[in-house]
C-alpha positions as CSV (number, residue, x, y, z in Angstrom):
1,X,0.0,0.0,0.0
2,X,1.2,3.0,-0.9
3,X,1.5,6.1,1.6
4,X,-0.3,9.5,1.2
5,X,1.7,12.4,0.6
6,X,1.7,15.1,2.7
7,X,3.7,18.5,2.4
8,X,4.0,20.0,5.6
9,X,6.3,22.6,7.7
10,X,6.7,23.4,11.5
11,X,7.9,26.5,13.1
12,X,8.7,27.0,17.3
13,X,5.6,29.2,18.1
14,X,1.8,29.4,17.5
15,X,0.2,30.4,14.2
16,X,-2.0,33.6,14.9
17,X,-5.7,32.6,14.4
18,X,-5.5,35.9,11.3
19,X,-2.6,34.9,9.5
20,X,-3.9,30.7,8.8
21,X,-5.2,30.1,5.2
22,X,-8.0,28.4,5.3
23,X,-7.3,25.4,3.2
24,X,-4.3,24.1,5.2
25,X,-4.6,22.5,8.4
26,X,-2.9,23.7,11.7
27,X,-2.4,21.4,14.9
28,X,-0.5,22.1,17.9
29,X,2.9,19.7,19.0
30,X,3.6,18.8,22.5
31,X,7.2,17.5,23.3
32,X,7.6,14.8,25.5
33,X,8.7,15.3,29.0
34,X,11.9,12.9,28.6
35,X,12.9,13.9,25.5
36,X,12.4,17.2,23.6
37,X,13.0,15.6,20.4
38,X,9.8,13.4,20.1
39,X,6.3,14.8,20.2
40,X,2.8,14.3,18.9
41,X,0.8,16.1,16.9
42,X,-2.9,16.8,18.7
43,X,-6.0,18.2,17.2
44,X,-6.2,20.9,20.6
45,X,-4.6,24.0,21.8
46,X,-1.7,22.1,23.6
47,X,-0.7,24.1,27.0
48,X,2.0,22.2,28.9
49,X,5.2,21.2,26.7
50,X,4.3,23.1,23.7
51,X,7.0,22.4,21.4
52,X,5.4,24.2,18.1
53,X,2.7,24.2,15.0
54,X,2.7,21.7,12.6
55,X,1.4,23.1,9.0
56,X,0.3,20.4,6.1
57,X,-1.7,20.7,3.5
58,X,-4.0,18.0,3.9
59,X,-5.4,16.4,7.0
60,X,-3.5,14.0,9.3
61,X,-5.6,12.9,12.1
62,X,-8.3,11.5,10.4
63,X,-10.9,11.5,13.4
64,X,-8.1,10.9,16.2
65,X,-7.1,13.3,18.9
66,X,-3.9,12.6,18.4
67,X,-1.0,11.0,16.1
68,X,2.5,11.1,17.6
69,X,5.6,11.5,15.3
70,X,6.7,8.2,14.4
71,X,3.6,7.5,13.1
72,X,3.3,10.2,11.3
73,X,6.2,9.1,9.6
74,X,5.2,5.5,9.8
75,X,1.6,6.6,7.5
76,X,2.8,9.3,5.5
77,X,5.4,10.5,2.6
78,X,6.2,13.7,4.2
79,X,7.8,16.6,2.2
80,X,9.1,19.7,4.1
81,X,7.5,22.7,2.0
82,X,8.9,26.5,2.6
83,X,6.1,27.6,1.1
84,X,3.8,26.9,3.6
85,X,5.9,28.5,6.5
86,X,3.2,31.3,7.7
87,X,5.7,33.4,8.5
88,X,8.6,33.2,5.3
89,X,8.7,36.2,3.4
90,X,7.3,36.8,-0.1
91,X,10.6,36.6,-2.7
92,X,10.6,39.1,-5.1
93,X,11.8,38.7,-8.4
């Protein structure tokens, strides 16, 4: 079976509410507390151990409240995409 492709890119802070497109999907990452290096992606505002915001252009969850990373990587082809860093600035020509 092959795995869905998913572009996706993750910054250190929390997307502003007025600067998300609508037809990408957002979900907060929580770091584990024995080792900042793993985290899960959850569906919710994450409080304790933020770690950042996960962007992708399609869904990931699929109806769970959760997915942590390895499995992520486990279901998906993911592709690290600039372009859909909120924050990057526009290039000009």
């Amino acid at each position: 079976m092959e795995k869905e492709v998913v572009n996706y890119y993750t910054v250190k802070e929390r997307i502003p509410e007025d600067i998300r497109k609508s037809n990408l999907f957002y979900y907060d990452l929580r770091h584990y507390d024995n080792n900042i290096n793993k985290y899960c992606i959850e569906r919710d505002k994450v409080i304790v151990n933020f770690y950042g915001t996960l962007v992708t252009d399609k869904e990931v969850l699929n109806g769970r409240e959760y997915l942590n990373r390895d499995d992520f990587v486990k279901e998906k082809t993911a592709i690290r995409n600039k372009f859909l860093n909120p924050f990057r600035k526009k290039e000009h020509k």
